[in-house]
C-alpha positions as CSV (number, residue, x, y, z in Angstrom):
1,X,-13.2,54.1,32.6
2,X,-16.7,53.0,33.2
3,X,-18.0,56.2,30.7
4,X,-15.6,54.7,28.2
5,X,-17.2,51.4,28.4
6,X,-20.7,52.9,28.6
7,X,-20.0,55.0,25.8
8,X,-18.3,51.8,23.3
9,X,-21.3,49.7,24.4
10,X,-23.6,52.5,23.1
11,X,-22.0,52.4,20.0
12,X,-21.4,49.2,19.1
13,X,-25.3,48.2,20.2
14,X,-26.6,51.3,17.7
15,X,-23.8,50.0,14.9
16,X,-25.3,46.4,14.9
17,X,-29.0,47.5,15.4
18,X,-29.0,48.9,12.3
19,X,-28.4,46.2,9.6
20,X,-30.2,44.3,12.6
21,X,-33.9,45.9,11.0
22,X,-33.5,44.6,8.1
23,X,-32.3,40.9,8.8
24,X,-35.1,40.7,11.1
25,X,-37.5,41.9,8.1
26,X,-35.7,39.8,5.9
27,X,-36.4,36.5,8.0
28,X,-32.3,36.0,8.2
29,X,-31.6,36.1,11.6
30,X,-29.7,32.6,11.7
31,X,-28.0,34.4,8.6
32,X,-26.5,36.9,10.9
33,X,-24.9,34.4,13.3
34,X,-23.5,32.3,10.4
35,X,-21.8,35.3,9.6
36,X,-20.6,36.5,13.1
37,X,-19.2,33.0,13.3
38,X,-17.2,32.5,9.6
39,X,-16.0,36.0,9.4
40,X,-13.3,34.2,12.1
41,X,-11.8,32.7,9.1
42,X,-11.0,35.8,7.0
43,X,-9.5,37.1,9.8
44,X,-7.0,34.0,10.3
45,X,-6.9,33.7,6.3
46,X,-5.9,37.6,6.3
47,X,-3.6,37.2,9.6
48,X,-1.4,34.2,7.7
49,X,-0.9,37.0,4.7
50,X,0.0,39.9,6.8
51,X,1.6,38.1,10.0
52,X,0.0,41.7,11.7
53,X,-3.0,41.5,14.1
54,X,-3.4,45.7,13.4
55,X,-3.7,45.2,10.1
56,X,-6.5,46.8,8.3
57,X,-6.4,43.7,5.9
58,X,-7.8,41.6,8.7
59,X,-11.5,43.3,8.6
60,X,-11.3,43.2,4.6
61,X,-10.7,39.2,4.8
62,X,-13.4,39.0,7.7
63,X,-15.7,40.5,5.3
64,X,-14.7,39.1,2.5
65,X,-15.3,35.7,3.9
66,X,-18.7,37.0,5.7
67,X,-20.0,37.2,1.5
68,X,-18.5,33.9,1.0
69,X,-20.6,32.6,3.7
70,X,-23.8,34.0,2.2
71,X,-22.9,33.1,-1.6
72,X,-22.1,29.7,-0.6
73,X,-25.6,29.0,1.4
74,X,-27.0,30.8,-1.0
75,X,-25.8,28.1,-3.7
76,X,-26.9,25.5,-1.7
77,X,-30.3,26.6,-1.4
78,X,-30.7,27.3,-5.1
79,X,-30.0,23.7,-5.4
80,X,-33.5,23.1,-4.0
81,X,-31.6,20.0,-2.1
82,X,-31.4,22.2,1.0
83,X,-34.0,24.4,3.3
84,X,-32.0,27.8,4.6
85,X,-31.9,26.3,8.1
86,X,-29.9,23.3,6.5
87,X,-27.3,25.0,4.3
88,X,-26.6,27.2,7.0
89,X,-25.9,23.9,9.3
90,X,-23.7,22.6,6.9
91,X,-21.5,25.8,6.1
92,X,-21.6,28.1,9.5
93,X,-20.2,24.8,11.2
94,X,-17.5,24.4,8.5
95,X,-16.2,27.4,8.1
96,X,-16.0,28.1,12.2
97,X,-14.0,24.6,12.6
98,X,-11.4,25.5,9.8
99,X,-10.9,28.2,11.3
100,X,-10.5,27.1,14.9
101,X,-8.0,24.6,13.4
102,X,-5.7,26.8,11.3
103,X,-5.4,28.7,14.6
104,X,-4.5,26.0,17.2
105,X,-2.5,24.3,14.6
106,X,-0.4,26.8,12.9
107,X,-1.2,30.4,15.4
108,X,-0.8,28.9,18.8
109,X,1.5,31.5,19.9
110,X,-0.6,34.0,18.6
111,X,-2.9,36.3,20.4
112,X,-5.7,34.5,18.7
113,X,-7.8,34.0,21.3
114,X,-11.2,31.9,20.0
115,X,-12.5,32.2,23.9
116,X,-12.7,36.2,23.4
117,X,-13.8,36.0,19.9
118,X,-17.0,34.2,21.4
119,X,-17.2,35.8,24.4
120,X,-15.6,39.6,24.3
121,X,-14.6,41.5,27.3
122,X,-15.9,45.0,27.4
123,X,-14.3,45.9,30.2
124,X,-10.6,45.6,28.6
125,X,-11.7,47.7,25.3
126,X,-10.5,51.1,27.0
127,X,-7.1,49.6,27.4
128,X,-6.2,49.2,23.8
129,X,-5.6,53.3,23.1
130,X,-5.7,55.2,19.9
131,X,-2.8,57.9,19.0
132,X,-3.1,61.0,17.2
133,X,0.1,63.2,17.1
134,X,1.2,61.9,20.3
135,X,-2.0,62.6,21.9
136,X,-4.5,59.8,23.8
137,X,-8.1,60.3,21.8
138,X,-9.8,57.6,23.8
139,X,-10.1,53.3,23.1
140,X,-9.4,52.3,19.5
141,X,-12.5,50.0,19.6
142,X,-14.9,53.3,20.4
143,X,-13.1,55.2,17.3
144,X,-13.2,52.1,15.4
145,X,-17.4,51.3,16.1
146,X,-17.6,54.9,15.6
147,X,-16.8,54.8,11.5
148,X,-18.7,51.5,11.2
149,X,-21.8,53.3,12.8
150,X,-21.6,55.9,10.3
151,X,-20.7,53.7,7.3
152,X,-24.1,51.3,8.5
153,X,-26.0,55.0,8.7
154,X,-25.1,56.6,5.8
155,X,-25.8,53.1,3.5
156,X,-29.2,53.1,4.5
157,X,-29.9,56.7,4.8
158,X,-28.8,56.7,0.6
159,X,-30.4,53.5,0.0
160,X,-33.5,53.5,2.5
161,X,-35.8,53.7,-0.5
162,X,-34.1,50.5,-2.4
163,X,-33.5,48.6,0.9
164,X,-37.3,48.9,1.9
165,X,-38.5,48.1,-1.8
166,X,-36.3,45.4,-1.9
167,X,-37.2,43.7,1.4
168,X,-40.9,43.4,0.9
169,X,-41.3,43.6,-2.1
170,X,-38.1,42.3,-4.1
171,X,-40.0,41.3,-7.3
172,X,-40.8,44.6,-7.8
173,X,-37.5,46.4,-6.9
174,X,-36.4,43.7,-9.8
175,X,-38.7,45.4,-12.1
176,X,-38.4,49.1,-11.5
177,X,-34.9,48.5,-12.4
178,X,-33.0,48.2,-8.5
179,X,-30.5,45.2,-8.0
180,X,-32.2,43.4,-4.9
181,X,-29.1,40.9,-4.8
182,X,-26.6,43.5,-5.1
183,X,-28.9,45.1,-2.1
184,X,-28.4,41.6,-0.2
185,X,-24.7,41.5,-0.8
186,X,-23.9,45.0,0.2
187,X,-26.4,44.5,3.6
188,X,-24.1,41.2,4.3
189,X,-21.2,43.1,3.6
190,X,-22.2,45.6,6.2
191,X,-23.0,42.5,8.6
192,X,-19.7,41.2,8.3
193,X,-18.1,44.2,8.4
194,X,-20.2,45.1,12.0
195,X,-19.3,41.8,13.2
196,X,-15.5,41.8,12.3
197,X,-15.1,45.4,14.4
198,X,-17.3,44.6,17.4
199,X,-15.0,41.2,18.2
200,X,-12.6,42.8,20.6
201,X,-15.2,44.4,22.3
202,X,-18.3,42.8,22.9
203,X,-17.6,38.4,20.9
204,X,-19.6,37.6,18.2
205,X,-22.5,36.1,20.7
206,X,-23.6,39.6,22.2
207,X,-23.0,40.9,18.3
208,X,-25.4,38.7,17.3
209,X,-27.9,39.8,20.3
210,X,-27.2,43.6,19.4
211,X,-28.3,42.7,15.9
212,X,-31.4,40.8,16.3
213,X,-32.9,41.9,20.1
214,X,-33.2,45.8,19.3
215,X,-34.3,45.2,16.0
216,X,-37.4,42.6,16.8
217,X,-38.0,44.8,19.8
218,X,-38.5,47.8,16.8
219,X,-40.9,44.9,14.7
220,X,-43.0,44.4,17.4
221,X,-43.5,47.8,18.8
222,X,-44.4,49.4,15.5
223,X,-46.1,49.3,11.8
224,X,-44.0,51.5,10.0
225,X,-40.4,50.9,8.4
226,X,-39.0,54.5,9.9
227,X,-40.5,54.3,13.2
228,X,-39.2,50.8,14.0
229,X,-35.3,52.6,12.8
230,X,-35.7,54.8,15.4
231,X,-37.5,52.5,18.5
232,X,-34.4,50.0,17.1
233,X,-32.1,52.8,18.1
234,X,-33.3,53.7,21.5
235,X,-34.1,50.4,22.8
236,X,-30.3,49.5,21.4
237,X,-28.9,52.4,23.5
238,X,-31.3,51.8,26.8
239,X,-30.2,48.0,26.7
240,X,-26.8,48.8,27.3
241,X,-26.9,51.6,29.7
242,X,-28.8,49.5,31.4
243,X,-26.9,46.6,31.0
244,X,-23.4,47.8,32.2
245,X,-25.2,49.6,34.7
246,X,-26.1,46.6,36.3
247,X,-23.1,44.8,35.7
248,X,-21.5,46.8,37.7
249,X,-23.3,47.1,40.3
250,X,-23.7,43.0,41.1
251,X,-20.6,42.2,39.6
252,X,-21.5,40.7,36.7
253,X,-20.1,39.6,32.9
254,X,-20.7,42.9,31.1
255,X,-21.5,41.2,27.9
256,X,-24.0,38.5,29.3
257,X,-25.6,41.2,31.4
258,X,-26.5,43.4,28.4
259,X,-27.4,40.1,26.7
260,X,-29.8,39.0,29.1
261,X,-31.2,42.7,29.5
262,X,-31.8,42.4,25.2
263,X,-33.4,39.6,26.0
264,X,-35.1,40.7,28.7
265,X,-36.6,43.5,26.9
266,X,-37.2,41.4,23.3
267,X,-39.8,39.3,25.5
268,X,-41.3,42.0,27.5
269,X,-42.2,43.3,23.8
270,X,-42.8,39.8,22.8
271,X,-46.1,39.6,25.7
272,X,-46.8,43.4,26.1
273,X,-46.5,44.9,22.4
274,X,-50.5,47.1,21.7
275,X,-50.7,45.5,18.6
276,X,-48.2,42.3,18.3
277,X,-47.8,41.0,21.7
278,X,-48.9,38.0,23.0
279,X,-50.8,38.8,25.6
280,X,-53.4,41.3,23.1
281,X,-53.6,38.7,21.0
282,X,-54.4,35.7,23.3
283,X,-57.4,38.2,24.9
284,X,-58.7,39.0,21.4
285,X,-58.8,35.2,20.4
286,X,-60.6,35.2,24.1
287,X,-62.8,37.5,23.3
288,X,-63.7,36.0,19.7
289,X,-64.2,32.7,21.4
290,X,-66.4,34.1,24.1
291,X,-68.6,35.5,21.5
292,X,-68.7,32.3,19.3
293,X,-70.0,30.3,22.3
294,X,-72.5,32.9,22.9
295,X,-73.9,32.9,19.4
296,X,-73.6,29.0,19.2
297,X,-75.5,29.0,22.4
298,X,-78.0,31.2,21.4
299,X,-78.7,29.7,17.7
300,X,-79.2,26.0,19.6
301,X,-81.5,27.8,21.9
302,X,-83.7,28.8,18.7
303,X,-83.6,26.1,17.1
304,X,-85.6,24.1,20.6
């Protein structure tokens, strides 16, 4: 059991890593937890229409609604009424507490649970089995992270030229003929879809930490679009075998142990990083202020 659970934190870290490099490039991290939040209402919204918690239909209303949420602050900020950070207040918050309403009004004896939703349990993901022709594969949710991994990996291995045009340089993508909105909608469409799949397993808190931890771990550590990819990746994978490592062995909450060892590891980045962290640069602006005084000092001593 504990490889099961080593193995579906593995993949669901590396599956929200990935469309984790570019929100970080992108500046939309709040964007992500908007979404990991709202996508809660396509799947009531979806559940009402199919009266079936295995539906398939459930992830297609999560991420239907997860491009709602980003149309709709999108709209708000065209207005020029409302920064980012304020349209996202406004509609993250809205769509959340519908949704938290429709289901303690009208699905309270459902197994709608908003507690696990947040929060996740890892360690009851292997129970939930997957079939094929009467044989036990392994847990549904590794299977089902599995085909969301590759669906994340082969977007951006077929679009890695586009997606890195468009993200620092969208003006231009515009002009040599690529759709940088079409770009942003299928990259939230992967968000939501992430989001929506990693619910029973890890809550949409530790998704959101698997998105943007790895990934500003990767900015920080590198200078180049393809090597921060792959230092995403690995740091992703180490933070959770680490993390449910040490769960275990202090009897911990799996989720908030591999949070705080994402976090952990984001800051170490944060002070240490060669050429980003703090610590290089506060020595450098040391330095450079060592050797203004110096020359200040030694031009007054001229001038007497």
């Amino acid at each position: 059991m504990l490889v099961e659970i080593q193995l579906i934190a593995i993949v669901v870290a590396v599956a929200c890593a990935l469309p984790g490099v570019f929100l970080v490039l992108r500046s939309m991290t709040m964007l992500s937890d908007a979404i990991t939040h709202t996508v809660l209402l396509g799947i009531v919204l979806a559940f009402f229409a199919t009266q079936d918690l295995n539906s398939p239909l459930l992830m297609l209303g999560a991420t239907l609604v997860g491009v709602a949420t980003v149309w709709v602050i999108g709209a708000l900020q065209r207005t020029k009424l409302l920064s980012g950070d304020a349209a996202i207040g406004i509609v993250f918050p809205l769509f959340f507490s519908i949704a938290i309403i429709l289901i303690t009004r009208y699905a309270g004896s459902v197994h709608l649970d908003t507690d696990s939703v947040l929060m996740g349990e890892l360690a009851f993901a292997p129970f939930k089995r997957t079939q094929l022709f009467g044989m036990d594969i392994g847990p549904q949710a590794l299977w089902t992270m599995i085909v969301i991994l590759l669906i994340n990996s082969v977007f951006i291995l077929l679009f890695y030229k586009e997606l890195k045009l468009s993200t620092f340089d969208a003006a231009l993508a515009a002009a040599l003929g690529f759709s940088p909105v079409l770009l942003h909608y299928g990259l939230m469409s992967l968000v939501s879809l992430t989001a929506v799949g990693a619910y029973d397993s890890v809550g949409s808190v530790l998704v959101v930490g698997f998105m943007v931890g790895p990934a500003l771990t990767g900015y920080l550590l590198t200078r180049q679009l393809h090597h921060m990819i792959w230092v995403t990746v690995i740091t992703a994978v180490i933070n959770s075998i680490v993390g449910v490592q040490l769960a275990f062995a202090v009897d911990a909450s799996l989720a908030g142990m591999i949070a705080v060892v994402t976090g952990v590891t984001a800051f170490a980045a944060f002070l240490f990083s060669p050429e980003k962290g703090w610590l290089k640069k506060t020595l450098r602006r040391s330095k450079q202020q060592k050797k203004l005084y110096k020359w200040k000092t030694k031009q007054e001593m001229e001038q007497h």
